[in-house]
C-alpha positions in Angstrom: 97.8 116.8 103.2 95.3 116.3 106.2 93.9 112.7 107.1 91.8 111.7 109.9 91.8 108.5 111.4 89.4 107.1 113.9 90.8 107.0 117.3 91.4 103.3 117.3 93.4 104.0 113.9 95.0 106.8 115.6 95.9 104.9 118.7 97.3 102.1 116.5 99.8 104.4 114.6 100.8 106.2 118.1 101.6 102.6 119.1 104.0 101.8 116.2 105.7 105.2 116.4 106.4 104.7 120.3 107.5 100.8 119.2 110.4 102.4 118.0 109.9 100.9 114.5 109.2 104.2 113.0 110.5 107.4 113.9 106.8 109.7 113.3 103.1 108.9 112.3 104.0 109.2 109.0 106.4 106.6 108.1 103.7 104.8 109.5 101.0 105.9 107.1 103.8 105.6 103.8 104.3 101.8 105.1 100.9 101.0 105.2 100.3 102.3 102.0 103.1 100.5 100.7 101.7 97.1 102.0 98.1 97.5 100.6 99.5 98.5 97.4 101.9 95.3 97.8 98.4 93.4 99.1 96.7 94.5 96.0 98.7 93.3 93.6 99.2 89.9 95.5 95.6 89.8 95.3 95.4 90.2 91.5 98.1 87.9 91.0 96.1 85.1 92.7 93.4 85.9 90.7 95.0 85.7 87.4 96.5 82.2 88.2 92.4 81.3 89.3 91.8 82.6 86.0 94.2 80.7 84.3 93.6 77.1 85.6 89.9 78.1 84.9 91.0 79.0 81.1 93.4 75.9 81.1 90.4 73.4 82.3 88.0 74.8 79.6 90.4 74.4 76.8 91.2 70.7 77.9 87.2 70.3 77.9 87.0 71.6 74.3 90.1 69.5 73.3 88.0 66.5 74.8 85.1 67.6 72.8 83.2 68.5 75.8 81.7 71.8 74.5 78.7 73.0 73.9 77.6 74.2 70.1 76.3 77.9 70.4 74.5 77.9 67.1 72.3 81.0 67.8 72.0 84.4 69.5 68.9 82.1 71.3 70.9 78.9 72.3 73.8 81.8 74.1 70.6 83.7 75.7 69.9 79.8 77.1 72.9 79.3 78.3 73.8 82.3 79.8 69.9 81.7 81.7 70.7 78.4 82.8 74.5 79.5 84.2 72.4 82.1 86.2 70.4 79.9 88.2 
């Protein structure tokens, strides 16, 4: 497999191979690959937890008896066009 990098992105692996850190361009590239894939799923985990205090907070509305009554395809169609604005 071929990549090209810019030659600030090129420069910046050059620069962790001479560090002594890794031993060739590379390690380099599997390690940074590694760490977004590591990124990405810290990323979704966050998210999920957002999601779930969001889910948690709705459900303590309702048990509060702070929801709204969606009583027609009409009333959703309003509320979704007053959440858009």
């Amino acid at each position: 497999m071929h990549v090209s990098l810019t030659p600030e992105l090129e420069s910046r692996v050059k620069a962790k191979v001479e560090s002594g850190l890794y031993n060739n361009a590379s390690e380099v590239i599997r390690e940074a690959l590694r760490f977004m894939e590591t990124h990405e799923d810290w990323v979704r985990e966050i998210k999920l937890a957002r999601l779930r205090e969001q889910l948690k907070t709705g459900v303590e509305q309702l048990d509060r008896g702070e929801g709204i009554a969606i009583e027609s395809k009409s009333s959703l169609n309003a509320l979704f066009d007053d959440i858009k604005v």
